[in-house]
ROSELO-712193 format. One record per residue (C-alpha): residue number from 1; residue in one letter; chain; x, y, z. Coordinates in pm, 1 decimal. Each point is the difference from the previous one (the first is absolute). Layout:
% residues N
 nuti lumba tido       xx       yy       zz
  NUM     A    A        X        Y        Z
...
***
This chain:
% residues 296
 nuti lumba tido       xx       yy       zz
    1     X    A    712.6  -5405.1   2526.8
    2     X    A     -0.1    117.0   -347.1
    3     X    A    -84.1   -357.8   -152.4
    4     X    A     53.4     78.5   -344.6
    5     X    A    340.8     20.8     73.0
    6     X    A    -36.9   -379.8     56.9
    7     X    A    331.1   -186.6   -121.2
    8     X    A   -141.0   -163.8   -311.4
    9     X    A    274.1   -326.2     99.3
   10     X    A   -155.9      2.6    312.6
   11     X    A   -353.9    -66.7   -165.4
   12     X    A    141.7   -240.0   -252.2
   13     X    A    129.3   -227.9    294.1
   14     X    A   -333.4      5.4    175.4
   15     X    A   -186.2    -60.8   -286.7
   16     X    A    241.9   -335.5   -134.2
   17     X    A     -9.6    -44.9    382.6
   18     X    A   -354.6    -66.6     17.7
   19     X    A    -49.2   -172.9   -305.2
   20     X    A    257.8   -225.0     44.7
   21     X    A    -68.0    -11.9    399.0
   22     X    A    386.6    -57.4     -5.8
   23     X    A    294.9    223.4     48.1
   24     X    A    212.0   -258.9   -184.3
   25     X    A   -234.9    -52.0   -297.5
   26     X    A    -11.2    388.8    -32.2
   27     X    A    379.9     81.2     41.2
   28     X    A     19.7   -309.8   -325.3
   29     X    A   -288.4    239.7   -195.2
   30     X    A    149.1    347.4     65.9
   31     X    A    376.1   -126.4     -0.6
   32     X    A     76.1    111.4    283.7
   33     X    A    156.3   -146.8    347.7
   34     X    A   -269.2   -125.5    259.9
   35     X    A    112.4    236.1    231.7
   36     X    A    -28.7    267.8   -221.2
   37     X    A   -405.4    -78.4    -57.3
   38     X    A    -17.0    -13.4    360.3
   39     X    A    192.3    301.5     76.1
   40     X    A   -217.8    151.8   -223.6
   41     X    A   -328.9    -97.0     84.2
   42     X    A     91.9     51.3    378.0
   43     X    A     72.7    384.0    -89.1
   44     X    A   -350.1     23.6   -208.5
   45     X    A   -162.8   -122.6    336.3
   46     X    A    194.8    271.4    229.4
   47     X    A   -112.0    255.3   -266.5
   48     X    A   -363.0   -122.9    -36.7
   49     X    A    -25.7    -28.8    449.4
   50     X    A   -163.0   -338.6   -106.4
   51     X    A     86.0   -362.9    -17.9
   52     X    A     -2.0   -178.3   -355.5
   53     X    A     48.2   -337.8    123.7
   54     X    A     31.6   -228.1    251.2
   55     X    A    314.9   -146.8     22.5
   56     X    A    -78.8   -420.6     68.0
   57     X    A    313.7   -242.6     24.7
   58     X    A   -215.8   -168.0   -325.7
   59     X    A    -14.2    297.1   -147.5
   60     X    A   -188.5    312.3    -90.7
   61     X    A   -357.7    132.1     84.6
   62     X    A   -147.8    310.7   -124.1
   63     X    A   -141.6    205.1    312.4
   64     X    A   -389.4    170.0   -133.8
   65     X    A    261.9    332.9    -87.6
   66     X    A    228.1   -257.4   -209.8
   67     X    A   -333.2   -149.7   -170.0
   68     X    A   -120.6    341.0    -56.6
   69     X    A    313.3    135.3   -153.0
   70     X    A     58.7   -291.5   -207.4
   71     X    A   -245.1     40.7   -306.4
   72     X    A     16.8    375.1     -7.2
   73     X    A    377.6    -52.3    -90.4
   74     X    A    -37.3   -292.2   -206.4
   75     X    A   -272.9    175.3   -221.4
   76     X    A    275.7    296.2    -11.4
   77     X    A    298.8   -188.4   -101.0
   78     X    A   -194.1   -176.8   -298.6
   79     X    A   -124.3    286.8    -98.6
   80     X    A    334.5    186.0    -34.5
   81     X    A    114.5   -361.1   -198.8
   82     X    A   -263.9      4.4   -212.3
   83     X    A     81.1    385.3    -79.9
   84     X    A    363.7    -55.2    -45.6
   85     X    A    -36.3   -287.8   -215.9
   86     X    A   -172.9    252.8   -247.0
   87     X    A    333.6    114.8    -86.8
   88     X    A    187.1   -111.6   -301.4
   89     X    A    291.2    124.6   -172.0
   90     X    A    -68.8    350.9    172.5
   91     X    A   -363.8     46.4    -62.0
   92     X    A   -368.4    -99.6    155.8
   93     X    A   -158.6   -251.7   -107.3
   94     X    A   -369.6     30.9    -74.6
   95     X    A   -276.9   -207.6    128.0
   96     X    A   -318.8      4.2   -275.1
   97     X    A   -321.0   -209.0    143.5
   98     X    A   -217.3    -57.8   -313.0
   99     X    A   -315.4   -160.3    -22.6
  100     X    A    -62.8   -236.0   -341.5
  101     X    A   -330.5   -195.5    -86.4
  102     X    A     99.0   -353.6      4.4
  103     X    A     25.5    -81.9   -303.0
  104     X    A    163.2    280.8   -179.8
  105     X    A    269.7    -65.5    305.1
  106     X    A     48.2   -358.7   -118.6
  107     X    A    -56.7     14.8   -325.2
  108     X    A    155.1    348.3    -79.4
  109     X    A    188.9    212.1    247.4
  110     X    A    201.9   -326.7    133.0
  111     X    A    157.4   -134.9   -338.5
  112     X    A    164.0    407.3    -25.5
  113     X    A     36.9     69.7    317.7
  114     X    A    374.8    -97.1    -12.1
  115     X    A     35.3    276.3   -234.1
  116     X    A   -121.3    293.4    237.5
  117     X    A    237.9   -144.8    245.1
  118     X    A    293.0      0.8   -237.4
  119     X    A   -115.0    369.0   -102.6
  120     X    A    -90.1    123.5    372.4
  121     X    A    302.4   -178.2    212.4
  122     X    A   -100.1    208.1    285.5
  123     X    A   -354.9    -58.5     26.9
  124     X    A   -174.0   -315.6    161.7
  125     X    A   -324.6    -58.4   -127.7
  126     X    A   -223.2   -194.2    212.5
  127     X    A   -318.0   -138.6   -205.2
  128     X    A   -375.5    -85.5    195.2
  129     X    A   -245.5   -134.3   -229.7
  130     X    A   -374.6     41.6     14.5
  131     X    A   -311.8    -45.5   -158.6
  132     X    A     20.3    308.0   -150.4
  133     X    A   -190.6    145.4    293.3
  134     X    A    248.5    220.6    200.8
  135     X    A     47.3    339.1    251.4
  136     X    A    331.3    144.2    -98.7
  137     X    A      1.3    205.0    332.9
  138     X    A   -126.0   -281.8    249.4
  139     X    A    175.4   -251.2   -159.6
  140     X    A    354.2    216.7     29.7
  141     X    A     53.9    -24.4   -392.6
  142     X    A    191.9    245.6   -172.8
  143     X    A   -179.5   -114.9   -368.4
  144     X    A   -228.0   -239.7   -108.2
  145     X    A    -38.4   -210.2   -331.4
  146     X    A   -357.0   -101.4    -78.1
  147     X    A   -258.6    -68.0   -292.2
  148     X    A   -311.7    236.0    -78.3
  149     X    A    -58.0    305.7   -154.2
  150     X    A    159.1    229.4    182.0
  151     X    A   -220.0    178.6    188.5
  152     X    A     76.7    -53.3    360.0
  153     X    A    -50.5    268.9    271.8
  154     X    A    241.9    186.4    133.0
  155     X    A    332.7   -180.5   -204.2
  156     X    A    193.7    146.2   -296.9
  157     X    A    -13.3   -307.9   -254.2
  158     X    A    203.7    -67.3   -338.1
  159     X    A    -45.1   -277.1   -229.9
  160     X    A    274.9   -254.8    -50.7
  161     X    A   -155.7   -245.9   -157.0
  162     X    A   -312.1    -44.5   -242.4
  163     X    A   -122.3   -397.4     32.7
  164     X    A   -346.7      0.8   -194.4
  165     X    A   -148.7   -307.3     99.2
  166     X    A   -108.6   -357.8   -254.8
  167     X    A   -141.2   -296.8     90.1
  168     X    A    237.2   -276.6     54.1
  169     X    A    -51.6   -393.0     90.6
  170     X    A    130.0   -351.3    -45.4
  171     X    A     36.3   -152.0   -378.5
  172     X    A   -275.4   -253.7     84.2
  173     X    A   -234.8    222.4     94.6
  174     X    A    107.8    287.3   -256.5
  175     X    A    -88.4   -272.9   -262.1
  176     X    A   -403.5     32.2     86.9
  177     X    A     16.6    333.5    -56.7
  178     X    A    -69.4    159.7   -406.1
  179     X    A   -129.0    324.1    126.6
  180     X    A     14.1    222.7    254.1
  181     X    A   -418.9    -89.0     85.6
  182     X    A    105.9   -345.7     89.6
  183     X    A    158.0    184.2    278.6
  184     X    A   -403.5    -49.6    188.4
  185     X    A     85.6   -407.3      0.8
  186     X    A    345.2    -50.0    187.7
  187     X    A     56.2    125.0    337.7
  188     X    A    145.8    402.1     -8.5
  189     X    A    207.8     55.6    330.3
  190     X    A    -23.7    310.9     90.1
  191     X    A    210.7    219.4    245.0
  192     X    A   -185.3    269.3    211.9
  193     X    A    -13.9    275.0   -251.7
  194     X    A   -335.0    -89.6   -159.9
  195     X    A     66.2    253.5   -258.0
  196     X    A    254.1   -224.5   -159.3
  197     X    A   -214.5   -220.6   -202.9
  198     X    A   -255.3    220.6    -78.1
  199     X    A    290.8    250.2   -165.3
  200     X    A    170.3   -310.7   -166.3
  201     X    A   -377.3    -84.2   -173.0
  202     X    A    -57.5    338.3   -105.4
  203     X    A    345.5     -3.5   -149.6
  204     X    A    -61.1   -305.5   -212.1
  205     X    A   -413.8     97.5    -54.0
  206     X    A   -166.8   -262.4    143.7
  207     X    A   -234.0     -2.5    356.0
  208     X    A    161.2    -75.7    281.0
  209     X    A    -99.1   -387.2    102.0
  210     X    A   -141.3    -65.1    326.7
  211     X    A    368.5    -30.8    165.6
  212     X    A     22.3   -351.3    197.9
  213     X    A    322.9   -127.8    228.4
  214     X    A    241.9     98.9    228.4
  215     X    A    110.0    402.7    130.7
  216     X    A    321.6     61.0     48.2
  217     X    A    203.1    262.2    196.2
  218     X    A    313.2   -135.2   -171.4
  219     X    A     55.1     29.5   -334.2
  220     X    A    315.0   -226.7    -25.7
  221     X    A   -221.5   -288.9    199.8
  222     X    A   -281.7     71.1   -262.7
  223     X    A    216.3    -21.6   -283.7
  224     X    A    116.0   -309.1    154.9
  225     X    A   -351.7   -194.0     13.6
  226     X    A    -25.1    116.7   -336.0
  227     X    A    284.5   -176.0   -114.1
  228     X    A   -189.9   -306.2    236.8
  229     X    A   -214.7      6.2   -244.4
  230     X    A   -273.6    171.0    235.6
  231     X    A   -126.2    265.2   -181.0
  232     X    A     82.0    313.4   -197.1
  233     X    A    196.5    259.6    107.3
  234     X    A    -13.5    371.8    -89.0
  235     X    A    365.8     76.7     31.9
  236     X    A    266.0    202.6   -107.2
  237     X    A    207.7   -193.1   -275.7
  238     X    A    325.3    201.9      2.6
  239     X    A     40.2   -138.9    383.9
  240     X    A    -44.9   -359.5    -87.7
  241     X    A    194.1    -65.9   -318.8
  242     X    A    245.7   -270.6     98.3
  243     X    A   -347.5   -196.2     52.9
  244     X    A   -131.1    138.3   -304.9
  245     X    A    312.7   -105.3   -160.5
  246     X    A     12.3   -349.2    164.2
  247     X    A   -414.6    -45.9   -130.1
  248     X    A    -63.7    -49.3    386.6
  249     X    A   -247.4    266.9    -99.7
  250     X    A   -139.0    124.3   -326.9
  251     X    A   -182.6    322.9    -99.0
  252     X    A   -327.7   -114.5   -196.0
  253     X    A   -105.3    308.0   -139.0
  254     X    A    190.7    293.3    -95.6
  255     X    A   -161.6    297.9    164.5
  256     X    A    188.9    177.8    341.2
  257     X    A   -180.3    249.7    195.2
  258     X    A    115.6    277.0    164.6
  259     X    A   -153.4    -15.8    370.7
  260     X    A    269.4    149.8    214.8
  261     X    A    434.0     28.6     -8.8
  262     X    A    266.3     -6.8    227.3
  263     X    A     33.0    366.6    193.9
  264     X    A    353.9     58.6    203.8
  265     X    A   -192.6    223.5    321.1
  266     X    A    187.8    229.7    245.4
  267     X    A   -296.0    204.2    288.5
  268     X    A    -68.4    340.1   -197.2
  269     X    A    202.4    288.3    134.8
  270     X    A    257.4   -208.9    112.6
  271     X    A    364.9    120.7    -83.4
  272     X    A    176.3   -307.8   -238.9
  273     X    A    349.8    -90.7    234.7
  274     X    A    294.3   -103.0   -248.9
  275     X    A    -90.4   -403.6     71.4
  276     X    A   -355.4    129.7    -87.4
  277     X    A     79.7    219.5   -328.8
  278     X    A    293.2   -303.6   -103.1
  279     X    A   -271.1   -278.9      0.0
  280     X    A   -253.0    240.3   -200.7
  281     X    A    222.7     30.8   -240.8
  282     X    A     43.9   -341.4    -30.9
  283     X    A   -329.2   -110.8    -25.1
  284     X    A    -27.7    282.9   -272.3
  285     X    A    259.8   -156.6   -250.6
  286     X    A    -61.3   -137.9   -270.2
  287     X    A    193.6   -318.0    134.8
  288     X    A   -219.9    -98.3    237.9
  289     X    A   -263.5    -35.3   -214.7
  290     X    A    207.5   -267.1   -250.4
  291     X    A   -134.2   -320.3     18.4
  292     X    A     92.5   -263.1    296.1
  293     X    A    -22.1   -273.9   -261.7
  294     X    A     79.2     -2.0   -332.4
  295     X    A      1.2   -341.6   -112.5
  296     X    A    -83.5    -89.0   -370.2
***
């Protein structure tokens, strides 16, 4: 028997069949009569030389073949779903599996996103955040957004997004502070770049206090014990200013440091697909570096 001739009806009324354990509930599913299912899945068996099910005055029970068949089919017929519900209006649509630091994803990518989407009909992005620590091949990602300089191994970078970093805290505790050196008396969180402060310092020419308080591995949650009033936080102002607007924070000095920016990454060598190349170009425009918040 030539089973790829297999009728695919045949399969679809084994596979409601068994799901359903009913020949009723799968005639209602696949609109067809009850005897019809049955018909059917009585031919698949004759074709097959192997009972699905047992046939119980109850109901249905899948023999071991039945149970065997069942999930190879099942996987099958979502997959072909899934693949035909990529069509619309006569064309593929894309899938595009980015991976965004966390807070560029909240703070940035999310409040535009809407645009890509209105732009790129056809492509669905799906977004994973992380720390900014990520594998682009073992993690299945087709790009990557993350802070640094740049220089990763083996990834083709471009930067989208300069964010030179100030220190920012509460009004109360921004009021103890008349120069950057009183920086060594009030608690500095820190995240786990230790370069950060030491850069900042330099910037504003002063030694770096012995840093005391919390590390983060979030900026957004160190941002937010800042605005606690826990501490200082080294942090990018042009992703914060509806709380820089609101005086939920407050920059006490004005000297930024440039420690690192925001770097679109695709794995070096690898050919840019159309969802790829669309969402580059994106990131590349001069709208999507306007500001998310432009309050006065």
């Amino acid at each position: 028997m030539d089973r790829t001739q297999l009728p695919l009806n045949a399969l679809r009324a084994f596979e409601a069949s068994a799901r359903h354990l009913s020949f009723t509930r799968a005639s209602a599913e696949l609109c067809v009569t009850q005897a019809a299912v049955s018909h059917q899945v009585k031919g698949l068996e004759r074709r097959l030389g192997a009972v699905l099910f047992r046939r119980l005055a109850h109901g249905l029970v899948l023999t071991e073949e039945g149970q065997a068949l069942l999930p190879v089919l099942t996987e099958a017929f979502d997959r072909i779903g899934r693949g035909l519900e990529r069509f619309q209006a006569g064309a593929m649509r894309q899938v595009l599996t980015v991976g965004v630091v966390g807070t560029f994803a909240v703070r940035w990518l999310l409040p535009r996103l809407a645009g890509f989407r209105d732009a790129q009909p056809l492509v669905d992005v799906q977004v994973r955040t992380h720390n900014n620590k990520v594998d682009l091949a073992a993690e299945g990602l087709d790009m990557a957004i993350r802070f640094g300089d740049g220089r990763w191994h083996g990834v083709a970078c471009e930067e989208i997004l300069r964010a030179p970093l100030t220190p920012v805290c509460a009004p109360g505790l921004a009021a103890r502070l008349e120069a950057p050196r009183d920086l060594a008396s009030v608690p500095l969180l820190r995240s786990y770049r230790r370069e950060e402060w030491p850069a900042w310092c330099a910037a504003a020419e002063v030694e770096p206090p012995t840093a005391f308080g919390p590390v983060f591995d979030s900026l957004s949650l160190m941002v937010q014990a800042a605005i606690l009033g826990e501490g200082v936080a080294l942090a990018p102002p042009i992703m914060f200013g509806r709380e820089l607007h609101l005086r939920q924070l407050v920059q006490p000095f004005p000297v930024e440091a440039e420690v690192g920016a925001y770097w679109l990454t695709a794995l070096a060598g690898r050919p840019l697909t159309p969802a790829m190349a669309a969402f580059r170009d994106w990131c590349l425009a001069p709208a999507f570096r306007a500001q998310p918040y432009g309050g006065d």
